[in-house]
C-alpha positions as CSV (number, residue, x, y, z in Angstrom):
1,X,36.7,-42.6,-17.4
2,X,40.3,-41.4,-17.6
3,X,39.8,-41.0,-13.4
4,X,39.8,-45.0,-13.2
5,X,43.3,-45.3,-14.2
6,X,45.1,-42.2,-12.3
7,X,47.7,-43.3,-10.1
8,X,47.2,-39.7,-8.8
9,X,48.9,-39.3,-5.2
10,X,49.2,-43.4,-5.3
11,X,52.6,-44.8,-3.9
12,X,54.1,-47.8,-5.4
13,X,57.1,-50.0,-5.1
14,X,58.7,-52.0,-8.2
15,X,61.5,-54.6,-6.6
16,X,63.4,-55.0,-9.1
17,X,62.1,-51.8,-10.9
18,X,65.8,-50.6,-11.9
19,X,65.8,-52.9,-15.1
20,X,63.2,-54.8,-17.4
21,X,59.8,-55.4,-17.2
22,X,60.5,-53.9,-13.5
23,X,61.9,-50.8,-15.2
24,X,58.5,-50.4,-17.6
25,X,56.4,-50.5,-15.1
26,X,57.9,-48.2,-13.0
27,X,57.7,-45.7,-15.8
28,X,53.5,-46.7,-16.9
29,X,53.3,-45.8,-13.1
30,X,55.2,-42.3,-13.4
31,X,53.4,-41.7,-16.6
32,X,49.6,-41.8,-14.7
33,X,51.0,-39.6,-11.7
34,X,52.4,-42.1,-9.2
35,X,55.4,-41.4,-7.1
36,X,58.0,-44.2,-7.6
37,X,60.1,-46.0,-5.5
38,X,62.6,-48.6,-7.2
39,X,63.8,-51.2,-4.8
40,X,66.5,-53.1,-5.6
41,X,70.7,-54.1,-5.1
42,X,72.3,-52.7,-7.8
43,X,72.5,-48.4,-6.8
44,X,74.2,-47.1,-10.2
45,X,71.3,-48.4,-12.0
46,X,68.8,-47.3,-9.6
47,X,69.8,-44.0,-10.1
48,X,70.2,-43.8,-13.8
49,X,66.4,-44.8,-14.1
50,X,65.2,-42.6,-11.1
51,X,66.8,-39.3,-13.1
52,X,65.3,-40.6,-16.2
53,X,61.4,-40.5,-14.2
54,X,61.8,-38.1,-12.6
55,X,63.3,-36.1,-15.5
56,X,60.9,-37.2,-17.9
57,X,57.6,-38.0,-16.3
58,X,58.4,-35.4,-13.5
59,X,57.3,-38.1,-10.8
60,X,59.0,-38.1,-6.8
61,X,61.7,-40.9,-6.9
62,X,63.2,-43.1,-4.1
63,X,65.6,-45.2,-4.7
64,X,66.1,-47.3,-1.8
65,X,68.8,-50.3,-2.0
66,X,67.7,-53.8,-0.5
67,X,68.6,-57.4,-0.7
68,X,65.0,-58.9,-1.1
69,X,66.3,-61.9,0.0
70,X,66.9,-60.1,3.2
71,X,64.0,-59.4,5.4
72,X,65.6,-57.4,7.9
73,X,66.6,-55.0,4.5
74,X,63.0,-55.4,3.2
75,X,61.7,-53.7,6.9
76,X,64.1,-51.5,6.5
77,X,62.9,-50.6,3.1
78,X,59.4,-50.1,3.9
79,X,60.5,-47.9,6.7
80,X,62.0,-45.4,4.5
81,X,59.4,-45.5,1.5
82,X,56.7,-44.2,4.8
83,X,59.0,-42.0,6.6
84,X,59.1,-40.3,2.4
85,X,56.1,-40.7,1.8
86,X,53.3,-41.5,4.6
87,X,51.9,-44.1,2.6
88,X,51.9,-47.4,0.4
89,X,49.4,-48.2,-1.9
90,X,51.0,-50.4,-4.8
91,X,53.3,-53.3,-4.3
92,X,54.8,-55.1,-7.1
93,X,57.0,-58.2,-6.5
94,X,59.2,-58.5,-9.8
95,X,62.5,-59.0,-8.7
96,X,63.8,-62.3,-10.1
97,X,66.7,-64.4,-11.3
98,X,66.8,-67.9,-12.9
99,X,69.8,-70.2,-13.2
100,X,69.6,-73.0,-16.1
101,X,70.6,-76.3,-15.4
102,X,68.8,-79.5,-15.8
103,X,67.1,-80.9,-12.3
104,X,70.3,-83.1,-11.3
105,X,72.4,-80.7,-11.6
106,X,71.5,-78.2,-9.3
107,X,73.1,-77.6,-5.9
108,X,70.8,-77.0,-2.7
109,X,72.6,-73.3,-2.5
110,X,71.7,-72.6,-6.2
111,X,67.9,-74.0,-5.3
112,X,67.6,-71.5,-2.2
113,X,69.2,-68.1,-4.1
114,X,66.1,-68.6,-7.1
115,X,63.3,-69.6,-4.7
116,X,64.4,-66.6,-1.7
117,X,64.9,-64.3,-4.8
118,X,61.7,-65.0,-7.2
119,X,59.4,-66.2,-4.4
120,X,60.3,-66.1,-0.8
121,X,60.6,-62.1,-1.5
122,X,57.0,-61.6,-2.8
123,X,55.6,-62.9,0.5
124,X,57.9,-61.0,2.7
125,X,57.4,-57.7,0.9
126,X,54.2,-58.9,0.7
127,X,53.6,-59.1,4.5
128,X,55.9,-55.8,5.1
129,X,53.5,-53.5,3.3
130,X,50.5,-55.6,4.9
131,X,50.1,-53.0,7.9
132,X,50.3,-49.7,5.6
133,X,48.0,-50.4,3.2
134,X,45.3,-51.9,6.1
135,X,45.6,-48.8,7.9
136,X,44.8,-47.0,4.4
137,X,41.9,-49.4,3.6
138,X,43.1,-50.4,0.7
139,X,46.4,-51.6,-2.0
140,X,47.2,-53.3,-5.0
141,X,49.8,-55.9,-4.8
142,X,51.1,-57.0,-8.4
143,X,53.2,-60.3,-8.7
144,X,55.4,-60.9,-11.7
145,X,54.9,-64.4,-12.6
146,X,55.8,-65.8,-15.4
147,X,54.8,-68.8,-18.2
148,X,56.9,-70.8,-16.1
149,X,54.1,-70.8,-13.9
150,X,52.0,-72.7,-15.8
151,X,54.2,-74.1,-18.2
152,X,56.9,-76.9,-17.7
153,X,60.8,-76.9,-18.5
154,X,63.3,-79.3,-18.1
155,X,66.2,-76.5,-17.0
156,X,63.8,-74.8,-15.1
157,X,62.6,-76.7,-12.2
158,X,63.4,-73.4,-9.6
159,X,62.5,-70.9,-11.3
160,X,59.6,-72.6,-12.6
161,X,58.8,-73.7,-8.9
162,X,59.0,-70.0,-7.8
163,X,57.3,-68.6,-10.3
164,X,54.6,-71.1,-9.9
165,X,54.1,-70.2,-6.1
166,X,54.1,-66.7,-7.1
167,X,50.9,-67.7,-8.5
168,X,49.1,-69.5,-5.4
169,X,51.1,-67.4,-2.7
170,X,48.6,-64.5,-4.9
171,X,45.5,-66.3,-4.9
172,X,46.1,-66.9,-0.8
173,X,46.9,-63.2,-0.3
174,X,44.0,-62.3,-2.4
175,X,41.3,-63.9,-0.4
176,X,42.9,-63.6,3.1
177,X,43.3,-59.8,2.5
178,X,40.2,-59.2,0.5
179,X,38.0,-58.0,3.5
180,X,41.2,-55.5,4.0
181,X,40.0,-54.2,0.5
182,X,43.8,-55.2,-0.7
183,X,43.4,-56.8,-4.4
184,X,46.2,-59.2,-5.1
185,X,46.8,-60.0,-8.8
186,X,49.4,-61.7,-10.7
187,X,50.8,-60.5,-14.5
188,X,52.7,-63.5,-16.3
189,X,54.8,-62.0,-19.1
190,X,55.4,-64.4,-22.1
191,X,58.4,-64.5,-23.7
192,X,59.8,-60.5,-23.2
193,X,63.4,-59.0,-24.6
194,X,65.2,-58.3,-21.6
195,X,68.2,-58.7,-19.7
196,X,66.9,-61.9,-17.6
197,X,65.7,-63.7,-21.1
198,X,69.0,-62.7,-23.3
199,X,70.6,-64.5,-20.8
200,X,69.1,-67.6,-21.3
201,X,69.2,-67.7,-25.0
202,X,73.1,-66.8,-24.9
203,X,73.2,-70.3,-22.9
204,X,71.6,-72.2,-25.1
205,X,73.1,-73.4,-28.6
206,X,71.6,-71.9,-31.6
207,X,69.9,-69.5,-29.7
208,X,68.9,-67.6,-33.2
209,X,67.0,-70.7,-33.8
210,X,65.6,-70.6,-30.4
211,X,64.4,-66.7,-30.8
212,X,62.8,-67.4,-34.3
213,X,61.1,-70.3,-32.9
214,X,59.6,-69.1,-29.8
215,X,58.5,-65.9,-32.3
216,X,56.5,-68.3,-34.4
217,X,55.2,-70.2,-31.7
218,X,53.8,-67.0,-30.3
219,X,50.2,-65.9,-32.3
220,X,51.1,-62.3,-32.9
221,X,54.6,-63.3,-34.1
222,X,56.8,-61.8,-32.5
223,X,58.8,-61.3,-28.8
224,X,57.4,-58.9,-26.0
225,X,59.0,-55.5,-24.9
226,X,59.3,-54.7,-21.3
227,X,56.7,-51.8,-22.3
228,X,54.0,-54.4,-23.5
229,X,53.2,-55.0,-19.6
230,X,52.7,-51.4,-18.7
231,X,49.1,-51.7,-19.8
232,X,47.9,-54.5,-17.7
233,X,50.3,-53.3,-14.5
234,X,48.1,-50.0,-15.0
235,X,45.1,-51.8,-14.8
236,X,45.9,-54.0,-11.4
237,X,47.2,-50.9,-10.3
238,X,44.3,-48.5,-10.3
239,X,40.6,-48.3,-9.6
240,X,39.7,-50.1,-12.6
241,X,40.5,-53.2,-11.0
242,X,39.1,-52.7,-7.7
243,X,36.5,-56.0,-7.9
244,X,39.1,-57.9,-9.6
245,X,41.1,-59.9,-7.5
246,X,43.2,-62.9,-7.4
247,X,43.8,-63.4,-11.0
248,X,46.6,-64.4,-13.6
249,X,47.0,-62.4,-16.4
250,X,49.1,-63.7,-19.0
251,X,50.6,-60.9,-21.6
252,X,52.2,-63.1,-24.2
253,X,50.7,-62.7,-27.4
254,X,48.9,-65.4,-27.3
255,X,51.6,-67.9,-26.2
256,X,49.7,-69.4,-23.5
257,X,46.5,-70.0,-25.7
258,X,46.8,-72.6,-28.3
259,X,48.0,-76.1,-28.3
């Protein structure tokens, strides 16, 4: 049974995998025998968590630095992840940002940087590592979504858009690329303690209030760790899932389940 959830000789790319949920992930992968590669802008932290994997899970490690809002640099990217490895099986698009402002407010620039970040990015990595994983006759591809995507906020109307066409652009992929035996899935993380969400309760006033309030709102009392979503990336990522496709998995303890 344990067979179902190797990531044994499995390639996978985590965008944003340098920091976060993307960073957790990236390690659940290591940890069931995947080699890694962690794409993403910021090179100091990409190498700080590739010694760490490779140090303690003892997985291969590519670091390769890329704009995801830049196709040319996503190509590029894919290039080097098959000319290290031969092969891509596992894709997941978490790279993200938000900016908080009510819907007024925002500039056309500042609309553009959250949806070619959070969304336009998951379809052109997407459609990179289309050709790899046909010629392999098979891949997973793992979106990050988010409660935003089902959910409503009145500074979020970007990110929330993203994040909410995260969620279709994964139910397209998923039947258009099902006879290509590519499953396409989507994880949407409640509320998780990380960089991107300290960020938004340091711009909010009280923000204490705010994290007590979303802990009680949440069933099992309390705010996610980055390590919470290693579990179900595990799952989309390996055999166990292979008839499960197209599908939104909220881990949120509950959040997203009661009135």
């Amino acid at each position: 049974m344990k067979d179902l959830f190797s990531l044994e000789g499995r390639v996978a790319i985590v965008t944003g995998g340098n920091s976060g949920i993307g960073r957790a992930i990236a390690c659940g992968f290591a940890g069931m025998g995947a080699d890694i590669v962690i794409a993403a802008r910021n090179q100091t932290k990409t190498t700080e968590v590739s010694r760490h994997i490779e140090g303690t899970y003892h997985a291969r490690v590519l670091g390769v630095k890329v704009d995801v809002r830049q196709e040319r640099q996503i190509h590029e990217a894919v290039r080097q992840v098959l000319d290290a490895f031969g092969r891509i099986d596992i894709l997941v698009n978490n790279a993200g940002t938000t900016i908080r402002k009510l819907p007024q407010d925002f500039t056309a620039t500042e609309w553009d940087e959250v949806l070619d970040t959070n969304l336009k990015s998951a379809f052109l990595f997407s459609q990179a590592v289309y050709p790899a994983m046909k010629k392999a006759r098979g891949g997973k591809i793992i979106n990050i979504g988010s409660l935003a995507s089902i959910f409503g906020g009145a500074k979020v109307a970007p990110y929330g858009a993203s994040k909410g066409g995260m969620l279709l652009l994964m139910r397209s992929l998923a039947v258009a690329w099902a006879p290509d035996n590519i499953q396409v899935n989507a994880i949407l993380p409640g509320w998780i303690n990380t960089p991107l969400s300290l960020s938004v309760r340091k711009s909010e006033s009280g923000s204490d209030l705010i994290e007590s309030a979303i802990a009680k709102r949440t069933p099992m009392g309390r705010w996610g760790e980055p390590e919470d979503l290693q579990g179900a990336a595990i799952f989309l990522a390996s055999r166990a899932s292979d008839f499960v496709t197209g599908v939104a998995l909220p881990v949120d303890g509950g959040y997203s389940a009661q009135i």
